[in-house]
Every structure is written in structure tokens, then in C-alpha cells.
C-alpha positions as CSV (number, residue, x, y, z in Angstrom):
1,X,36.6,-58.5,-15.7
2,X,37.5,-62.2,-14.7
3,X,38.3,-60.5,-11.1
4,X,34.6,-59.1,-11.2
5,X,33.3,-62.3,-12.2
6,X,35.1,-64.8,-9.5
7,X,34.4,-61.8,-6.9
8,X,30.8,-62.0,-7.7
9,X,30.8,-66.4,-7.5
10,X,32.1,-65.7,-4.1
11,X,29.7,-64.0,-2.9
12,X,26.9,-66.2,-4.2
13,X,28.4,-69.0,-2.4
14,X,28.8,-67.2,0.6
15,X,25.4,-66.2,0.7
16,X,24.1,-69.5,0.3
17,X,26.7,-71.1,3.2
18,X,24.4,-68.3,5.3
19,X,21.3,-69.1,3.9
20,X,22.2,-72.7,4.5
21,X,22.9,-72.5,8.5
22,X,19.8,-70.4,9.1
23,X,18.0,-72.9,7.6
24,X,19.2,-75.4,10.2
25,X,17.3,-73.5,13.2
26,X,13.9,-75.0,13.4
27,X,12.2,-72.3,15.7
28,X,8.8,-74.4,15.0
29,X,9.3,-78.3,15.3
30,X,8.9,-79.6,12.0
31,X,7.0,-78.3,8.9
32,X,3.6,-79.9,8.0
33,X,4.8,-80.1,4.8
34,X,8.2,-81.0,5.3
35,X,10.4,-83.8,4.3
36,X,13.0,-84.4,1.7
37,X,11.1,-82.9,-1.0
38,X,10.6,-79.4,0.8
39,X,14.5,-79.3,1.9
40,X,15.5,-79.7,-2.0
41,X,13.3,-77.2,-3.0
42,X,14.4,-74.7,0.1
43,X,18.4,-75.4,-1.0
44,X,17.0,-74.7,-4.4
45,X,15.5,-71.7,-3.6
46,X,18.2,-70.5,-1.6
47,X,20.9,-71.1,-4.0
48,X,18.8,-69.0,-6.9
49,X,18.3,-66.2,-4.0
50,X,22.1,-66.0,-3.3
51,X,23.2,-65.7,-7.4
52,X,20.2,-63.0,-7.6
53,X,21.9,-61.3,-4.7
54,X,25.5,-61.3,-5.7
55,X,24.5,-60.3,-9.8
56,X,22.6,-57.3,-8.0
57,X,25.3,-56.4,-5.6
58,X,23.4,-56.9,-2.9
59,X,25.8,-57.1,-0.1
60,X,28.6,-55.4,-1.7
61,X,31.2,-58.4,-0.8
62,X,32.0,-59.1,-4.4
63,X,32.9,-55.2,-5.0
64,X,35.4,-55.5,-1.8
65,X,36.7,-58.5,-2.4
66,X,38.0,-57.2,-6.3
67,X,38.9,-54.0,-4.7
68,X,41.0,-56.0,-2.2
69,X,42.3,-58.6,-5.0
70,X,43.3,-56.1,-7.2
71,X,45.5,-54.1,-4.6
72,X,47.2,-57.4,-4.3
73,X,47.8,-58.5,-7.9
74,X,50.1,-56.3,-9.4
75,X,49.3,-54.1,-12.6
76,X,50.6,-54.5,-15.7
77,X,51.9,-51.9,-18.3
78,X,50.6,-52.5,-21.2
């Protein structure tokens, strides 16, 4: 469970590293609405988009990455 849990964090942050960079490509000059203001509510946004994705599975990287913890860690009888 804590496996499923950490796998999913990862992905959230990894999805908001991509979100990040894209949002460093200005493919328009600058926003009329821009400034400070509209960058902390885009990271904002961005941040909630990427825990949405991950809780939903959206990608599927927090699935592999358990799957590939768990063949690592070995298993204990119990």
C-alpha cells in the first residue's frame, strides 16, 4: 500500500516537472494578462492537474514504477 502510495507521489511530481517545461515555451510573446499573478495561478493549476492525473492513473507510471519496486524489494513470509 505505502509502495502504491509513493509510486503514485511520483508520478504527480513528474507530471508537474512536464507541465512545468512546457509552460516555459511562449509560442505567442507574452500574455495580455500575464505577469506574476497569472504564473502562480498556472503552477497552481498545473500542480492540481498532475495529483488529478496520478490519483486517476492517468499515465500509468505509478502502476510501473510499484510493479518495478516490488520485483526489487524482496517479499516477506509472513
Amino acid at each position: 500500500a505505502q509502495m502504491a502510495e509513493v509510486s503514485q507521489q511520483f508520478e504527480a511530481i513528474f507530471v508537474r516537472q512536464m507541465l512545468a517545461e512546457a509552460r516555459k515555451s511562449h509560442f505567442g510573446g507574452e500574455d495580455l494578462l500575464g505577469g506574476h499573478g497569472m504564473d502562480t495561478f498556472r503552477q497552481m493549476q498545473d500542480e492540481r492537474f498532475a495529483d488529478i492525473a496520478a490519483e486517476r492513473g492517468s499515465f500509468g507510471l505509478a502502476k510501473m514504477i510499484a510493479a518495478q519496486l516490488a520485483r526489487q524489494i524482496p517479499q516477506e513470509n509472513t
